[in-house]
ZASE-778415 format. One record per residue: residue in one letter; x, z, y of N, C-alpha, C in turn. Coordinates in Angstrom, 1 decimal, m for minus. Layout:
! residues N
ATOM  res  n_east    n_up  n_north  ca_east   ca_up  ca_north  c_east    c_up  c_north
ATOM    A       X       Z        Y        X       Z         Y       X       Z        Y
...
! end
This chain:
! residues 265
ATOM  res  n_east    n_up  n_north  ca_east   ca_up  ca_north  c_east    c_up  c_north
ATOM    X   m14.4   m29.5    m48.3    m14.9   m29.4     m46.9   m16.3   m29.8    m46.9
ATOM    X   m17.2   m29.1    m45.9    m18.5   m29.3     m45.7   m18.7   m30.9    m45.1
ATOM    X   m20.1   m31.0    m45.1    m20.4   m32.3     m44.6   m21.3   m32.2    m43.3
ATOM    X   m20.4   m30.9    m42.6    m21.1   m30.4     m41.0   m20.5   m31.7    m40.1
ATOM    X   m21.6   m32.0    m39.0    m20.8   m33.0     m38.2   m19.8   m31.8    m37.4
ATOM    X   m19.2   m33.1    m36.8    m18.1   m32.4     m35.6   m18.1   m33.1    m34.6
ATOM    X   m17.6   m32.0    m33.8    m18.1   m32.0     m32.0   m17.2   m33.3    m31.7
ATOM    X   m16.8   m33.5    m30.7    m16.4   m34.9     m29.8   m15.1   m34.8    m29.6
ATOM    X   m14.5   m34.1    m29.9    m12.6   m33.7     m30.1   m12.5   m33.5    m31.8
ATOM    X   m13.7   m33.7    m32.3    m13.5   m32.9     m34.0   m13.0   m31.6    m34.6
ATOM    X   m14.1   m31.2    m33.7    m13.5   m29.5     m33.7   m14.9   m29.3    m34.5
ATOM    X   m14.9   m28.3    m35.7    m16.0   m27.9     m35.9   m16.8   m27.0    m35.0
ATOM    X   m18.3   m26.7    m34.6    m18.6   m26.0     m33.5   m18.6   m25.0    m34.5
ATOM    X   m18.8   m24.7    m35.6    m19.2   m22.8     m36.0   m17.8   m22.2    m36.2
ATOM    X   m17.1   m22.9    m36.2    m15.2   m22.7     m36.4   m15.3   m22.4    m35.2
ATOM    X   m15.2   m23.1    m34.2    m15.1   m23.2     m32.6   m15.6   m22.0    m32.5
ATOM    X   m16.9   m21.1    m32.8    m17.8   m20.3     m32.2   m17.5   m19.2    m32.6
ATOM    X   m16.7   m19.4    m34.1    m16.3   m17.9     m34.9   m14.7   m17.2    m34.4
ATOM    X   m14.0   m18.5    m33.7    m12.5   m18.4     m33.0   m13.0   m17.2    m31.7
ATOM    X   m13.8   m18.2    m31.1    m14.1   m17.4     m30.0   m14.6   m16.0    m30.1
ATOM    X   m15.6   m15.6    m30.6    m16.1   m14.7     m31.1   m15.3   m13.1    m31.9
ATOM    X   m14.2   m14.1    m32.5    m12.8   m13.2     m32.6   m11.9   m12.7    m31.7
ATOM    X   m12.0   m13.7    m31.1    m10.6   m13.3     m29.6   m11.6   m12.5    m28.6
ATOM    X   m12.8   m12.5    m28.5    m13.4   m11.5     m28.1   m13.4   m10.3    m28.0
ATOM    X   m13.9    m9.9    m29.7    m14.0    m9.0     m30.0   m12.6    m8.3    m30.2
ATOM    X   m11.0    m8.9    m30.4     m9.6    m8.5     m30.3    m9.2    m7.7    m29.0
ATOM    X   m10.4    m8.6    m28.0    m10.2    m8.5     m26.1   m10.9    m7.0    m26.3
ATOM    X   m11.9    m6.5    m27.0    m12.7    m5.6     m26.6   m11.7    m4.2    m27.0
ATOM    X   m11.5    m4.5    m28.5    m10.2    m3.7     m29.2    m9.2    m3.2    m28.0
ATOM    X    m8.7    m4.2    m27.5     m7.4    m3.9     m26.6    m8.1    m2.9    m25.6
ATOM    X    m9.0    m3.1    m24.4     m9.5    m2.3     m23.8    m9.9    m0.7    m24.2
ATOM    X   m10.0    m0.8    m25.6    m10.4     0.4     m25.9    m9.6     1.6    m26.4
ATOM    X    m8.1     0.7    m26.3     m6.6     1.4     m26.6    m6.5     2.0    m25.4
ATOM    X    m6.1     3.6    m25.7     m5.4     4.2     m24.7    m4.4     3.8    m24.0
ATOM    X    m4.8     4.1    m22.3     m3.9     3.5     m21.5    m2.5     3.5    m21.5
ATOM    X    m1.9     4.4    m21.9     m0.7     4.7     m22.2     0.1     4.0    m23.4
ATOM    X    m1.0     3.3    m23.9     m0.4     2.3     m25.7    m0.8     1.3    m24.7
ATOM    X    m1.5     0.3    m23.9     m1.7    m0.3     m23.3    m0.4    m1.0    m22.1
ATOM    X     0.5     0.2    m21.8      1.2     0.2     m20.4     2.3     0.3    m21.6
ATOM    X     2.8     1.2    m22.1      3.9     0.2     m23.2     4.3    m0.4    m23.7
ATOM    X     3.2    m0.8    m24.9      3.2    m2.1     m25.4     2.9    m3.2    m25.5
ATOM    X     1.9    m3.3    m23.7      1.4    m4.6     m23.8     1.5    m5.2    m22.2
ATOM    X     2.5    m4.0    m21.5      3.0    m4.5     m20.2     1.7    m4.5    m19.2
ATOM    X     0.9    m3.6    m19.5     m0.6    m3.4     m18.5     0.0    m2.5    m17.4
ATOM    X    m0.5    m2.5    m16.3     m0.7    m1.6     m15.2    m0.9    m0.1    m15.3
ATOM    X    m0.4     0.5    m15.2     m0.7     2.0     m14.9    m2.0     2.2    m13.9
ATOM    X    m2.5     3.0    m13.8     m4.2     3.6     m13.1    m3.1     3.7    m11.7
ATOM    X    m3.7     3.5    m10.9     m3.1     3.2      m9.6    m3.9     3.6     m8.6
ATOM    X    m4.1     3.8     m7.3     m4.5     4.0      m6.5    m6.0     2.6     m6.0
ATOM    X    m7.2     4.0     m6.2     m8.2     2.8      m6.0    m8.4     1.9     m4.5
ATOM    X    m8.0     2.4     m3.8     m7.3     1.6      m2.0    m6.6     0.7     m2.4
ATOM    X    m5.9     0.3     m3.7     m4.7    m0.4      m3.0    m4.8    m1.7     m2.7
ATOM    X    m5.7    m2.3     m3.2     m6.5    m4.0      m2.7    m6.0    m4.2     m1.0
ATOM    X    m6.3    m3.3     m0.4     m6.5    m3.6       1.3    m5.5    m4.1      1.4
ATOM    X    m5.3    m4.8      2.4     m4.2    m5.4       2.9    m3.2    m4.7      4.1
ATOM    X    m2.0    m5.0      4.0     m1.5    m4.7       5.5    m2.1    m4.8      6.9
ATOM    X    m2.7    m6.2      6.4     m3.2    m6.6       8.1    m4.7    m5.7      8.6
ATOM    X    m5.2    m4.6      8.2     m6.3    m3.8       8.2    m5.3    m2.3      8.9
ATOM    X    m5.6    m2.4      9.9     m5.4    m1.1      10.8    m4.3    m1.9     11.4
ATOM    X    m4.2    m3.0     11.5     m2.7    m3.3      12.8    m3.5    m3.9     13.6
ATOM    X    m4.3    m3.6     14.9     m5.3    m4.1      16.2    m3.9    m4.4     17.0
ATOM    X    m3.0    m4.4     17.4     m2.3    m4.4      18.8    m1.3    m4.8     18.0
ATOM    X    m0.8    m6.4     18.2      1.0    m6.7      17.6     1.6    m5.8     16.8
ATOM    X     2.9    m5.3     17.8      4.0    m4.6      16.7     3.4    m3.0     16.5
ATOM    X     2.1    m2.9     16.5      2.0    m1.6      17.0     1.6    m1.0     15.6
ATOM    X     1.8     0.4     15.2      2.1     0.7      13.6     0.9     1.1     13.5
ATOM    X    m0.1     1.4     12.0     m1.4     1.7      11.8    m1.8     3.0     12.4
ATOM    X    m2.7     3.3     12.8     m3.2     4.7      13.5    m2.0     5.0     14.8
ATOM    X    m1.6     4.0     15.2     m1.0     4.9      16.9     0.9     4.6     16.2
ATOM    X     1.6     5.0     17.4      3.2     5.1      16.9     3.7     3.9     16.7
ATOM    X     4.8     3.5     16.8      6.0     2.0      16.7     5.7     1.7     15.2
ATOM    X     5.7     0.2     14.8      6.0     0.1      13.8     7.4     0.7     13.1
ATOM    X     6.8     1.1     11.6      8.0     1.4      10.7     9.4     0.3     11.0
ATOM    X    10.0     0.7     10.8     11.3    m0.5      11.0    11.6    m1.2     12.3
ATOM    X    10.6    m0.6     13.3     10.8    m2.0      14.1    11.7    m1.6     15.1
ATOM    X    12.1    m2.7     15.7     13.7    m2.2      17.1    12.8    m1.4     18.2
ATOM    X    11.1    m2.0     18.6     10.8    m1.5      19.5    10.3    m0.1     19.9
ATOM    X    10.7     0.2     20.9     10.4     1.0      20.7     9.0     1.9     21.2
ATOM    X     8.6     3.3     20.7      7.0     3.6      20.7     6.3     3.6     22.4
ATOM    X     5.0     3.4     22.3      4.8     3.2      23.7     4.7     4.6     24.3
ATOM    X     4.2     4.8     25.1      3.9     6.8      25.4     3.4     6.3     26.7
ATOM    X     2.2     6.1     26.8      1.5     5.9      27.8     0.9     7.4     28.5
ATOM    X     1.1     9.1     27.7      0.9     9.9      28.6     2.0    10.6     28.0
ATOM    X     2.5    11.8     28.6      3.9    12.0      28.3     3.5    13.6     27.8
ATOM    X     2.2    13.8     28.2      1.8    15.5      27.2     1.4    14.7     25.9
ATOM    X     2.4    15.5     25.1      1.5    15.6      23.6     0.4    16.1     23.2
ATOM    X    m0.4    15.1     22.7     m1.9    15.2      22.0    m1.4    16.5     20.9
ATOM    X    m2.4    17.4     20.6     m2.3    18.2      19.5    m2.6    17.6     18.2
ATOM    X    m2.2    18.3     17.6     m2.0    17.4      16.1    m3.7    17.9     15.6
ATOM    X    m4.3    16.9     14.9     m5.6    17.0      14.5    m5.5    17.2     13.2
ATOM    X    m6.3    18.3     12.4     m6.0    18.7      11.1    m6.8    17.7     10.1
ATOM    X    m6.4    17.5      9.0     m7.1    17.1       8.1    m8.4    17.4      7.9
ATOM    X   m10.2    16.8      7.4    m10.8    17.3       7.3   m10.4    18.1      5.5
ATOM    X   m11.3    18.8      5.1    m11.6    19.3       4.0   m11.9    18.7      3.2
ATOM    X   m13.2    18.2      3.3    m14.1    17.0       2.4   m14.9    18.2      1.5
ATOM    X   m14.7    19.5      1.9    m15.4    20.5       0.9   m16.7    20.0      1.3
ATOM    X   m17.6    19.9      2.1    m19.2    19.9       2.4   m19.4    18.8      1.7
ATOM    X   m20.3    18.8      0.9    m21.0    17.6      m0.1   m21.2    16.3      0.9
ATOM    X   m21.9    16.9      2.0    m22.6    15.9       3.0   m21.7    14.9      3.4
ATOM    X   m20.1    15.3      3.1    m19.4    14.1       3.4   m18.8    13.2      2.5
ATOM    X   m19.5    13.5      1.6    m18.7    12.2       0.5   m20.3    11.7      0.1
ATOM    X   m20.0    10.4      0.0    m19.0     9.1       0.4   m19.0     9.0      1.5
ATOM    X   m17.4     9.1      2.0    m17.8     8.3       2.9   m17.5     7.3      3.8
ATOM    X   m18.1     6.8      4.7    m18.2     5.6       5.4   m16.7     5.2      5.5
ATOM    X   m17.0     3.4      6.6    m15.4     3.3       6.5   m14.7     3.9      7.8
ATOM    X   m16.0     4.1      8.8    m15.5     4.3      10.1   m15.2     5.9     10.0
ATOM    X   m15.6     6.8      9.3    m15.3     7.9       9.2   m13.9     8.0      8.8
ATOM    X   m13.7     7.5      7.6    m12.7     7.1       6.6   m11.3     7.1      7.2
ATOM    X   m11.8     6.0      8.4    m10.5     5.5       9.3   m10.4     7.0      9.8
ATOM    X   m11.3     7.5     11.0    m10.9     9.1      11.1    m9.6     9.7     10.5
ATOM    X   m10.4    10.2      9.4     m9.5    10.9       8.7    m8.0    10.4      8.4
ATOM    X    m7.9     9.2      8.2     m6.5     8.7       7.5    m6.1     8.9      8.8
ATOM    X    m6.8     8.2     10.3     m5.7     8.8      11.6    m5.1    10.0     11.9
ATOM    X    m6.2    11.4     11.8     m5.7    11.8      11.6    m4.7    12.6     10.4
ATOM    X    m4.7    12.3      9.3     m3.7    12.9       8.4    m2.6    11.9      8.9
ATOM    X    m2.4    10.9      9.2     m1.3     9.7       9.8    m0.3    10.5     11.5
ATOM    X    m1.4    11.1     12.1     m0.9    12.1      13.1    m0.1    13.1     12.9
ATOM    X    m1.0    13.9     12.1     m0.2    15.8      11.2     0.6    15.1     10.4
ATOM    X     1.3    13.7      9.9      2.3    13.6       9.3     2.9    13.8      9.7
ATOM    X     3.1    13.5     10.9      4.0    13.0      12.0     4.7    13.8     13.0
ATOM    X     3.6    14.9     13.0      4.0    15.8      14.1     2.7    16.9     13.5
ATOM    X     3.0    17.8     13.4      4.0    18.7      12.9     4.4    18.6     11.5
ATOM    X     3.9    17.8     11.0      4.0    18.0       9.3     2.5    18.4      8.8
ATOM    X     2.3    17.9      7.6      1.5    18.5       6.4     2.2    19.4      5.4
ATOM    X     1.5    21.2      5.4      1.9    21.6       5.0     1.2    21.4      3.0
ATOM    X     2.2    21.7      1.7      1.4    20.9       0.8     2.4    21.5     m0.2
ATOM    X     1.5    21.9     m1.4      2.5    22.4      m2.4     3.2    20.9     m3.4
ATOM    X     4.4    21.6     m3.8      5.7    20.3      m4.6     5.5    21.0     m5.8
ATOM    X     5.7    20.2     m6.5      5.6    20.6      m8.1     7.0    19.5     m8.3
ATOM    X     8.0    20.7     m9.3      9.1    20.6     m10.1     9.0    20.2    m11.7
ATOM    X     9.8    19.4    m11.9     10.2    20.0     m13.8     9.7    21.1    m14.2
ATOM    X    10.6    22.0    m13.4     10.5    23.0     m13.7    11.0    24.0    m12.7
ATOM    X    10.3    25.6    m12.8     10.4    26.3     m11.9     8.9    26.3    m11.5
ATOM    X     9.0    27.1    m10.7      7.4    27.6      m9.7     7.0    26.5     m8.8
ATOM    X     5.7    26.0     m8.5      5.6    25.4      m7.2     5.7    25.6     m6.1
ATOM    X     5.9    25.3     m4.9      6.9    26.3      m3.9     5.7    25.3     m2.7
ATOM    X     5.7    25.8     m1.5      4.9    25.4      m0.5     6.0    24.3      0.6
ATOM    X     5.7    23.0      0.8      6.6    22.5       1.5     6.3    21.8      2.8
ATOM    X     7.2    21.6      4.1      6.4    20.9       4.7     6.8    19.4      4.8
ATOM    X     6.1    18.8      4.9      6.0    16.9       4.5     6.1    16.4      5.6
ATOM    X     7.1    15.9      6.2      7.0    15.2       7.6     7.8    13.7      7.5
ATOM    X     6.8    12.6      8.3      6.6    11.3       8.4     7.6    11.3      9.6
ATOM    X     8.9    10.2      9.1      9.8    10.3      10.3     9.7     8.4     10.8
ATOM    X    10.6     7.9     11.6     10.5     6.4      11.8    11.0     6.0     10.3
ATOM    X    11.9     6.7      9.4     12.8     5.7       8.7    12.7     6.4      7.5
ATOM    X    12.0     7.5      7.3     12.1     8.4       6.8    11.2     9.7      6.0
ATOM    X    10.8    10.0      4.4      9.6    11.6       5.0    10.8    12.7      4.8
ATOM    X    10.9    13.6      5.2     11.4    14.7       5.0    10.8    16.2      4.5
ATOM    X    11.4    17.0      3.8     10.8    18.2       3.1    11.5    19.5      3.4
ATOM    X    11.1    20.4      3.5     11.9    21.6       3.7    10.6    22.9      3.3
ATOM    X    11.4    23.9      2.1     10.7    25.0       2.1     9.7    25.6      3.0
ATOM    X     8.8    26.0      2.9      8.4    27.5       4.1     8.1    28.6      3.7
ATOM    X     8.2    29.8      3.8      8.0    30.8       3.2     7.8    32.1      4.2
ATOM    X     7.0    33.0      4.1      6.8    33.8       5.3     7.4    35.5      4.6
ATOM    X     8.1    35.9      5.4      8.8    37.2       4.2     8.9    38.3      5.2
ATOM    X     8.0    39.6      4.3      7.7    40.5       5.6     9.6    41.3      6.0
ATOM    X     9.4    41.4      7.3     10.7    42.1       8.2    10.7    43.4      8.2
ATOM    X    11.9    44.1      8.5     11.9    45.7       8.3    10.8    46.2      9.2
ATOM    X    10.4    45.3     10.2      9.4    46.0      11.3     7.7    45.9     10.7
ATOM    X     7.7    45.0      9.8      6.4    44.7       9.0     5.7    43.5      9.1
ATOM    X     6.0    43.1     10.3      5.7    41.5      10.5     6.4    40.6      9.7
ATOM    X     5.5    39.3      9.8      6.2    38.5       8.6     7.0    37.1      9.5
ATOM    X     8.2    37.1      9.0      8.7    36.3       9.6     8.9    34.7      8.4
ATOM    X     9.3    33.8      9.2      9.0    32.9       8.7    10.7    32.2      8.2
ATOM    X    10.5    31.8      6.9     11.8    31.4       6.2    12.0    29.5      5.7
ATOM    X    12.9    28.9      6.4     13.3    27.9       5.7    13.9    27.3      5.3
ATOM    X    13.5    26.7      4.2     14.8    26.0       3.4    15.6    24.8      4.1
ATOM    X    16.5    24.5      2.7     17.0    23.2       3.6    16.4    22.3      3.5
ATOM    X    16.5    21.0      4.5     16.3    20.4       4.6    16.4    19.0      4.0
ATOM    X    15.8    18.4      3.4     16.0    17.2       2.5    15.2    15.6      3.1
ATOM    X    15.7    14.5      2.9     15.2    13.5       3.0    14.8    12.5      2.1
ATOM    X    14.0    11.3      2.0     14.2    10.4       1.2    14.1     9.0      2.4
ATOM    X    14.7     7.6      2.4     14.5     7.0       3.3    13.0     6.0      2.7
ATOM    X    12.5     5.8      3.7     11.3     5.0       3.0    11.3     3.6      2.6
ATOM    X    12.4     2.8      2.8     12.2     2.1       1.9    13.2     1.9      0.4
ATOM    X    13.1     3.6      0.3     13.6     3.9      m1.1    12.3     4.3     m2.0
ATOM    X    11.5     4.4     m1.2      9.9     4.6      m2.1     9.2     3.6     m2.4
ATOM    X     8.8     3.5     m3.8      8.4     2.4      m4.6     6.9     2.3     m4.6
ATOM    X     6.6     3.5     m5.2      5.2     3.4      m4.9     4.6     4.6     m5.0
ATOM    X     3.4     4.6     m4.9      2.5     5.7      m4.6     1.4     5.4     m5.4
ATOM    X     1.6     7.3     m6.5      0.8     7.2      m7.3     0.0     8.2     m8.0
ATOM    X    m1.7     8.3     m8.1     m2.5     8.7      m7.8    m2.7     9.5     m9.1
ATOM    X    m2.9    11.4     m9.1     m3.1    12.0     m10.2    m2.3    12.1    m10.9
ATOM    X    m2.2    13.3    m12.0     m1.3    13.8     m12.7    m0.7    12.5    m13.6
ATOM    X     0.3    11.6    m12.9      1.4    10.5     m14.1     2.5    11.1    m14.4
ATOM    X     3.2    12.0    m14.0      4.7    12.2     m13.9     4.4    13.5    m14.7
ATOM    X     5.7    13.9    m15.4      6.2    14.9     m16.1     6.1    16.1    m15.0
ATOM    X     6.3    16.4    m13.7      6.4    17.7     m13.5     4.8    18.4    m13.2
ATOM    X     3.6    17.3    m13.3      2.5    17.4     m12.9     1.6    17.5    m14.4
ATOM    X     2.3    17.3    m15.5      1.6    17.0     m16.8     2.1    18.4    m17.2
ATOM    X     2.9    19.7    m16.7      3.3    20.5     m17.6     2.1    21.6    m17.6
ATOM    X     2.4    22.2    m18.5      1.5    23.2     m19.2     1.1    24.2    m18.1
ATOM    X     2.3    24.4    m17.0      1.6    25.7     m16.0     0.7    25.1    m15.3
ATOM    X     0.7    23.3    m15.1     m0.4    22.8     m14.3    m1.8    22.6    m15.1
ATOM    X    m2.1    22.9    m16.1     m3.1    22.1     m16.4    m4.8    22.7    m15.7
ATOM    X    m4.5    23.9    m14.8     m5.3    23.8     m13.9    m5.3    23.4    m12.8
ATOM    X    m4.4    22.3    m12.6     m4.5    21.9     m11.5    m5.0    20.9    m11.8
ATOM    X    m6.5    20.8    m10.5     m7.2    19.1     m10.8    m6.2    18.2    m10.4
ATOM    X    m6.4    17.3    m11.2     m6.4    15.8     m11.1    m6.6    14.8     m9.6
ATOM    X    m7.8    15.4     m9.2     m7.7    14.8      m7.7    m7.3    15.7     m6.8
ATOM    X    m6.7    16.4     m7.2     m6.0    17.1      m5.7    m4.3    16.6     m5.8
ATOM    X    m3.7    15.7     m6.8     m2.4    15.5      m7.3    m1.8    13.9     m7.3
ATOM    X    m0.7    13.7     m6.4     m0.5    12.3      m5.9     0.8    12.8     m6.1
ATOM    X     1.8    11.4     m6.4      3.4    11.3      m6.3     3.9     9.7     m5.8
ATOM    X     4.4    10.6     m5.2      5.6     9.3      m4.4     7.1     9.1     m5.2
ATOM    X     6.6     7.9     m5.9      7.4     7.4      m6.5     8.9     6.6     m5.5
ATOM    X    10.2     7.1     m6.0     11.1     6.7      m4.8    12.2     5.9     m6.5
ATOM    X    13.5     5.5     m5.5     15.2     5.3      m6.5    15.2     6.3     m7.5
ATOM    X    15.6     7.6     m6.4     16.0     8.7      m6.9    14.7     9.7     m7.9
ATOM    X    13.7     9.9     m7.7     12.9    10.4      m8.5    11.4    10.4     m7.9
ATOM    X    10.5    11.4     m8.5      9.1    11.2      m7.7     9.1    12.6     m7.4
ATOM    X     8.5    12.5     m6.3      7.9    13.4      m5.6     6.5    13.9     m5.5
ATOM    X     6.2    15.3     m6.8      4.9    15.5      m7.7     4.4    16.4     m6.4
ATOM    X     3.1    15.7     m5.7      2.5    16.7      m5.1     1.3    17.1     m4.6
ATOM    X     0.7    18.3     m4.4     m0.4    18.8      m4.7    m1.5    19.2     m2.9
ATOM    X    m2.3    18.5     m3.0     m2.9    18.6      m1.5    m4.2    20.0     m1.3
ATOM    X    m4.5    19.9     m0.5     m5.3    21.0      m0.4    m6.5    20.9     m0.9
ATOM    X    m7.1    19.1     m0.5     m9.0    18.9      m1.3    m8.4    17.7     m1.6
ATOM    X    m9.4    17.4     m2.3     m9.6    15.6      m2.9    m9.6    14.7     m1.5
ATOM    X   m10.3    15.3     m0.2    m10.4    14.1       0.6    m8.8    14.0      1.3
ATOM    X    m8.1    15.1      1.5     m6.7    15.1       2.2    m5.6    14.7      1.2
ATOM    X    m6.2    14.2     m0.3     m5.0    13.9      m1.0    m5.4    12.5     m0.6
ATOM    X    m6.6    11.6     m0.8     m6.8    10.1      m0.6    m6.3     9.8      0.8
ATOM    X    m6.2    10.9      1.9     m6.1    10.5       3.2    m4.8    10.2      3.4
ATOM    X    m4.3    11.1      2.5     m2.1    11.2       2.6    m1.8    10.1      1.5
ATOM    X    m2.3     9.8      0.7     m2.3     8.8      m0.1    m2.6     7.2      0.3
ATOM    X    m3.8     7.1      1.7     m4.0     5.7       2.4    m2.6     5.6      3.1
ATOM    X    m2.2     6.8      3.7     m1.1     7.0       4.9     0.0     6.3      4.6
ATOM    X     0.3     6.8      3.2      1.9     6.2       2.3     1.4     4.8      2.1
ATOM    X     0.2     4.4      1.5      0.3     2.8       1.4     0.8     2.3      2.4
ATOM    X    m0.4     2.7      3.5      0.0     1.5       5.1     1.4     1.6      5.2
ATOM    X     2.3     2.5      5.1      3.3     2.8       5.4     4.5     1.9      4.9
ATOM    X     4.5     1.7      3.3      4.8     1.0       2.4     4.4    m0.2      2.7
ATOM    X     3.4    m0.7      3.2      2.8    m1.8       3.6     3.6    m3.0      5.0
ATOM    X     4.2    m1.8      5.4      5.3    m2.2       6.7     6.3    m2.1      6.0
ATOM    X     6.8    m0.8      5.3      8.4    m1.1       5.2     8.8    m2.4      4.1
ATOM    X     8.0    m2.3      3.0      8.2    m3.9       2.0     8.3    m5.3      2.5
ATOM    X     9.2    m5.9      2.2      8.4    m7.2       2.6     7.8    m8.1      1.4
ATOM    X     8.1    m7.6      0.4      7.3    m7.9      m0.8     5.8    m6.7     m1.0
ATOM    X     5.0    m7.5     m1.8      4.0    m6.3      m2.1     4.7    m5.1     m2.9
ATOM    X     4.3    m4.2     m2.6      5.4    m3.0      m3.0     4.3    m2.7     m4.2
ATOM    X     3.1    m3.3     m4.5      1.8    m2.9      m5.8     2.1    m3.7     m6.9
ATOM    X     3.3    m4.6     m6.6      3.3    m5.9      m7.8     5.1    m5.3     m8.3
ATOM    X     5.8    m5.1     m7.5      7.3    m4.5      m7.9     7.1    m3.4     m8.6
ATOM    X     6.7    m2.5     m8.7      6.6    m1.3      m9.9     6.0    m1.1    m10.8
ATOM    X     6.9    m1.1    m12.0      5.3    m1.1     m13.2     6.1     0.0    m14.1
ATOM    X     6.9     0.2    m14.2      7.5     1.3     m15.2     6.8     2.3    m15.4
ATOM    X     6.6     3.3    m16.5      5.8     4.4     m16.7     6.6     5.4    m15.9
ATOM    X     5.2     6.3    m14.5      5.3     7.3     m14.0     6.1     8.6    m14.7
ATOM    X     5.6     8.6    m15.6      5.9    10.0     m16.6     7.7    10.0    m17.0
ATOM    X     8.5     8.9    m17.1      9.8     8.9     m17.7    10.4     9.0    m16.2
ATOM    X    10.0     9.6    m14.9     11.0     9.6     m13.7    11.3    10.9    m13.5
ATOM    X    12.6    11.3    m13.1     12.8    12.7     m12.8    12.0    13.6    m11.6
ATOM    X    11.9    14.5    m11.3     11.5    15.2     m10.6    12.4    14.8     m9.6
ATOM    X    12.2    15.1     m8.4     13.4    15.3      m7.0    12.8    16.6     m6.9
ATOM    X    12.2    17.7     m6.6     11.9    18.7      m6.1    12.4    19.9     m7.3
ATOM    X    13.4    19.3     m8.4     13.9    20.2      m9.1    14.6    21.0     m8.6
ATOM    X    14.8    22.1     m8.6     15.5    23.1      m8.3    16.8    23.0     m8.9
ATOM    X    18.0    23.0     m8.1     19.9    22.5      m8.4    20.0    21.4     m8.2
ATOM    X    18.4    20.4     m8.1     19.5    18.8      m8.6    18.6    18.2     m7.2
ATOM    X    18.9    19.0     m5.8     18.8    18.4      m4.5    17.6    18.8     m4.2
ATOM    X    16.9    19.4     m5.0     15.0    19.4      m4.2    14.9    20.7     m3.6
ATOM    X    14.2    21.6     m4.6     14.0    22.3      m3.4    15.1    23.7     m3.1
ATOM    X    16.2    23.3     m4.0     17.2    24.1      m3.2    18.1    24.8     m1.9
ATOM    X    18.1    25.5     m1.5     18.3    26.2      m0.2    17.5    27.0      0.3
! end
């Protein structure tokens, strides 16, 4: 042994400094492992939705009253209706004009209201991606207890006009949805007929029964339908619904497979 002094617990300090210096540089190694070797074998987080920090209590202004307008999710009370004509449903913006990204929070709020509205009434119309099979156009509607999906398809008539065709109808209850998750994670979104599909136009709602792979019109109406389901989730959990799911996205079945309940009918 050397005849270095030692620190005040008798720890040598260049021992001390070369331990440290190790577990560092071990720390840097790990980070630089693909996420996917990281989330299996070391119990790390899946890439998640960059919103999901916010809290519940951010869009509840008025007691039981649910985020952007409407009864709370779950609640006995019931919604207010202070004018009795229905407001028209306000469309999603686009987000195509450059001019609008980044943007603000008060705009921000905008938009999630209304994509929170067109959930609601009448639906967002939004392509589903399967296992397998074709992507098919569906409409996505936000119920009290509930989203629901059903085909649409427009098929010209003997007369030449196109008449409008729909499937059946399906549900999932919401607090069978686990979480919501941002970009191509799931197997029916990772297959080969997608790989032109971007990345930020592709969000799944992870439920019991399977996820629900789906594809939005622009980048800003996939984040806006994507704030929507948090807050949503945000009411129906009473646990954080961001800390209960960590399993790999990619090992869940499709629901929107065609025979096994999706988009059948």
């Amino acid at each position: 042994m050397s005849d270095r002094p030692l620190g005040p617990l008798g720890i040598d300090p260049l021992a001390f400094s070369a331990s440290l210096f190790g577990l560092l540089f071990l720390f840097v190694l790990y980070l630089l492992l693909p996420r996917g070797v990281r989330v299996q074998y070391f119990g790390a987080y899946p890439k998640r939705y960059a919103w999901s920090a916010r809290t519940r209590g951010r869009g509840r202004k008025k007691g039981d009253q649910s985020v952007y307008g409407g009864s709370s999710i779950g609640s006995t009370r019931p919604p207010s209706r202070p004018n009795t004509q229905r407001t028209p449903a306000t469309s999603i913006p686009s987000g195509n004009d450059p001019s609008n990204h980044p943007m603000d929070f008060n705009q921000e709020d905008i938009v999630v209201s209304a994509a929170m509205q067109q959930l609601r009434d009448p639906g967002v119309l939004i392509v589903a991606h399967g296992s397998r099979g074709k992507p098919k156009t569906v409409r996505l509607v936000l119920t009290e207890n509930a989203i629901t999906w059903r085909t649409e398809m427009r098929k010209k008539s003997v007369g030449g006009s196109k008449e409008l065709k729909l499937g059946k109808l399906h549900q999932v209850p919401l607090s069978h949805i686990m979480y919501v998750d941002i970009g191509k994670q799931t197997t029916a979104l990772r297959r080969v007929e997608n790989a032109a599909v971007s990345e930020a136009l592709c969000f799944s709602l992870l439920t019991k029964e399977g996820s629900l792979d789906l594809e939005a019109n622009s980048p800003r109406e996939r984040d806006a339908l994507v704030q929507c389901f948090s807050l949503v989730l945000d009411e129906v959990h009473a646990q954080n619904w961001r800390d209960i799911y960590r399993g790999p996205s990619s090992d869940m079945p499709s629901s929107f497979d065609e025979g096994d309940g999706g988009f059948g009918g």
